[in-house]
N, C-alpha and C positions, 0 to 999 in steps of 0.2 A: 353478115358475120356476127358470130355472137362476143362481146367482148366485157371484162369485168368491171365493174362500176369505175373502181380503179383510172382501168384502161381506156374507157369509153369517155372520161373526165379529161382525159390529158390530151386525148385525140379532140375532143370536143374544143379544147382552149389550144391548139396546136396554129401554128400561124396556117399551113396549110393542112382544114381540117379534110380525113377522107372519109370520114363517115356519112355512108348514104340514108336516106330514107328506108332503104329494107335492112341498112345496119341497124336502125332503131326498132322497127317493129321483129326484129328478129334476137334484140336483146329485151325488149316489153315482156313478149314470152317468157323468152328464158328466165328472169326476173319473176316472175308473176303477176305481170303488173298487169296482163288482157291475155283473156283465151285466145283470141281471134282480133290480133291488132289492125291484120290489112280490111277487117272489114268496117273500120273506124275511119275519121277522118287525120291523117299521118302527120297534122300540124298539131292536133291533141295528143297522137301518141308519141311524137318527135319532144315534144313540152314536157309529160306524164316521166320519160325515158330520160331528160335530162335532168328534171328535180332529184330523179330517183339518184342519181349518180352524182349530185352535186351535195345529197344530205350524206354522204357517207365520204365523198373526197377530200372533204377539208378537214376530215379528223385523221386520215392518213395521210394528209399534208403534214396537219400540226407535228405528228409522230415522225417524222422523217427530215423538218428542217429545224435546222440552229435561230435561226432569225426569216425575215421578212423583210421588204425595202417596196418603196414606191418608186415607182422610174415615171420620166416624163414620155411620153407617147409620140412625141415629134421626130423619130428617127435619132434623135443622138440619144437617150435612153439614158438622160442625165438622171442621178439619183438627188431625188425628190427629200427622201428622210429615211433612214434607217435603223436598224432595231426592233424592230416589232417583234412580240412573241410569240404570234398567231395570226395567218393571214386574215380574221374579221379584222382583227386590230388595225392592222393597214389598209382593206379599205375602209373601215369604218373613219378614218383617220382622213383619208384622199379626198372625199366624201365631203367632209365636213372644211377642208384645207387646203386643194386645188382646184384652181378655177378653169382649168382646161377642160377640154369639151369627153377628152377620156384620159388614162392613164394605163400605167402595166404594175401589176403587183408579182413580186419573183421570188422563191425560196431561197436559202441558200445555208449550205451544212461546211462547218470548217471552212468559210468565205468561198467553197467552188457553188459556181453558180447549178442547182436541180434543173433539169431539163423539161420544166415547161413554165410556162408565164399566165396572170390573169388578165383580162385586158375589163376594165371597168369601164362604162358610159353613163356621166352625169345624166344624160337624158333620159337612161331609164326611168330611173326614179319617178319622173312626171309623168309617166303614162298610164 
């Protein structure tokens, strides 16, 4: 299924994501990111298809929430610190400030919480 960078962003960071392997090479296309994705190897074009959709969601993030907040990742989804103006801001902030092994970063417009979350891993970073 072909889906908008948008959409493909939100399903991507969804607790349960449904996006298959032929949802990416069939939005790589679409996009124009590979003439012929399936005949690539689907972990470059799964990576290719996610960058593409992550340099364009967080500025329709920014444009859509009030603020930003850090939750802690342990199930109670304690807030961490709040206010941010921009979700770089808060993880750039989590990042640098919590020592947990990940965290959730979550929009939110007029205090109702946007319906989706970002889930960040200190561990990235080291690889």
């Amino acid at each position: 299924m072909v889906y908008t960078k948008e959409e493909f962003y939100d399903l991507w960071h969804a607790e349960y994501c449904p996006i298959t392997f032929d949802d990416c090479a069939d939005c790589a296309k679409a996009w124009g990111l590979c003439s012929n994705p399936r005949c690539h190897d689907i972990i470059e074009i799964r990576d290719m298809v996610i960058k593409a959709a992550e340099e364009i969601a967080p500025k329709h993030y920014n444009d859509v929430c009030d603020g930003w907040r850090v939750l802690s990742d342990d199930g109670k989804r304690t807030v961490l610190k709040d206010e941010f103006a921009t979700r770089e801001e808060a993880s750039d902030w989590a990042r640098k400030n919590v020592k947990a092994y990940s965290w959730l970063i979550e929009g939110y417009r007029y205090s109702c919480v946007i319906n989706f979350k970002e889930r960040d891993f200190n561990a990235a970073d080291n690889l």
